[in-house]
C-alpha positions in Angstrom: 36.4 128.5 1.2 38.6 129.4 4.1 37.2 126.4 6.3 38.2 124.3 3.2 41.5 125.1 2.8 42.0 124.7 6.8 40.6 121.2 6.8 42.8 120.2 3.8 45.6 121.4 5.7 44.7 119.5 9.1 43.9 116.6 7.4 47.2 116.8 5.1 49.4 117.3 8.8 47.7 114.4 10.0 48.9 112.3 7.1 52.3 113.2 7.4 52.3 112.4 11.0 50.4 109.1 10.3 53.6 108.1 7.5 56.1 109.0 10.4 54.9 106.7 12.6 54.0 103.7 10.4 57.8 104.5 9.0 59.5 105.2 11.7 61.8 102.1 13.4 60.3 99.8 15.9 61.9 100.1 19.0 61.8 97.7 22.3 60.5 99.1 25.6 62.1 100.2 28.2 63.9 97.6 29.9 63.2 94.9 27.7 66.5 93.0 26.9 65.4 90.5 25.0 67.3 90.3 22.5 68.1 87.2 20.1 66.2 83.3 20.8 64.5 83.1 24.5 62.3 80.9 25.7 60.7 80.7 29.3 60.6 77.0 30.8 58.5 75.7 33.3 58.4 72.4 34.9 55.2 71.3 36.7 55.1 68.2 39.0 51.8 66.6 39.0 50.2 66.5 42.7 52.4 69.4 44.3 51.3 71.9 42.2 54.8 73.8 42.3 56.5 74.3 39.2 60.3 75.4 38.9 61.7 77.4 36.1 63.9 79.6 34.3 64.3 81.8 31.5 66.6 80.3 29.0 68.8 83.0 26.9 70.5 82.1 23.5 72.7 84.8 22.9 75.2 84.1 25.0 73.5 81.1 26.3 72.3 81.2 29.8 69.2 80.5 32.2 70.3 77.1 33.7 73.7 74.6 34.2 73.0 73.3 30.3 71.8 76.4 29.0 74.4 75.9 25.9 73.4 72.3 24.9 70.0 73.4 25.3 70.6 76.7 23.0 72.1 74.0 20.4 69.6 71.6 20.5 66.5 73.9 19.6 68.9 75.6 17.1 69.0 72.5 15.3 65.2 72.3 15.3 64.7 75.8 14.6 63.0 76.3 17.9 60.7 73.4 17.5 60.6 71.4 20.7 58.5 68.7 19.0 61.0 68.1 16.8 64.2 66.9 19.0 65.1 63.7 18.8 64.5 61.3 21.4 67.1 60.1 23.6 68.4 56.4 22.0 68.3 53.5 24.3 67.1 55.8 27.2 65.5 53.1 29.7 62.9 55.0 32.3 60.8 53.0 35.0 56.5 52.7 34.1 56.2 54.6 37.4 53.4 57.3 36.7 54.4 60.2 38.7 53.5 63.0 35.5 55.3 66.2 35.0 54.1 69.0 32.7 57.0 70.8 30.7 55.7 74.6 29.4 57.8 76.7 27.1 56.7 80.6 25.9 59.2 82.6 24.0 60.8 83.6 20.6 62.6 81.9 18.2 63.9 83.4 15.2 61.6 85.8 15.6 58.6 83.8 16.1 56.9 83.7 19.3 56.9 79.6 21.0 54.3 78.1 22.5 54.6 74.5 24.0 53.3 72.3 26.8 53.1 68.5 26.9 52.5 66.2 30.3 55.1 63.7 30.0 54.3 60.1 32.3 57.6 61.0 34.4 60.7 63.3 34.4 62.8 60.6 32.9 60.2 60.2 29.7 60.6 64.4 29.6 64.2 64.2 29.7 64.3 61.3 27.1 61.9 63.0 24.6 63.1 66.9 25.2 67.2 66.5 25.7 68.6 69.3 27.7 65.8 71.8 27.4 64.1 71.3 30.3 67.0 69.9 32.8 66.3 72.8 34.8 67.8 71.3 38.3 71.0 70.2 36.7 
């Protein structure tokens, strides 16, 4: 009876440490700062294998020279790069020279993931505004 009423009381003290944690407030790591809409841009040039980037922050904006018309422009798509607009009347050469545009982050909470290969930088910049003019 004795090794009864010891496992009850184990089991019951593992149980109320169990309920703290599951209850208890998410917190972030160490370090991270994070906070609010981010996403982390890459640009890939086709043939040189580099790629440049940045990590673009929304709150304040910041992460490249048009970090606040880019901040605005996936805010009014909710974070949904596929959804911008494309440029009107934007006029770009037939030259194939591709570039691939990556983005990985969070956006209202939900994590972003998006890569397309455009035919040049002009076509990227025409089809994704200010979100991936990373060189100015």
């Amino acid at each position: 009876m004795t090794h009864l009423i010891r496992a009850t009381a184990a089991g019951g003290a593992l149980l109320a440490a169990a309920a703290l944690l599951v209850t208890a407030p998410a917190q972030a790591a160490p370090g991270d700062t994070r906070d609010g809409d981010y996403l982390n841009l890459t640009v890939t040039k086709e043939g040189d294998g580099q790629a440049g980037g940045t990590l673009l922050l929304c709150d304040p904006p910041q992460g490249h020279s048009r970090a606040a018309e880019a901040c605005a422009e996936l805010a009014a798509v909710g974070g949904d790069i596929t959804r911008i607009t494309p440029t009107k009347g934007a006029i770009c050469s037939m030259i194939y020279a591709p570039v691939t545009a990556q983005a990985r982050g969070e956006w209202n909470g939900r994590p972003i993931e998006y890569r397309e290969t455009f035919s040049n930088s002009c076509v990227m910049a025409a089809r994704t505004g200010p979100v991936f003019a990373l060189d100015g």
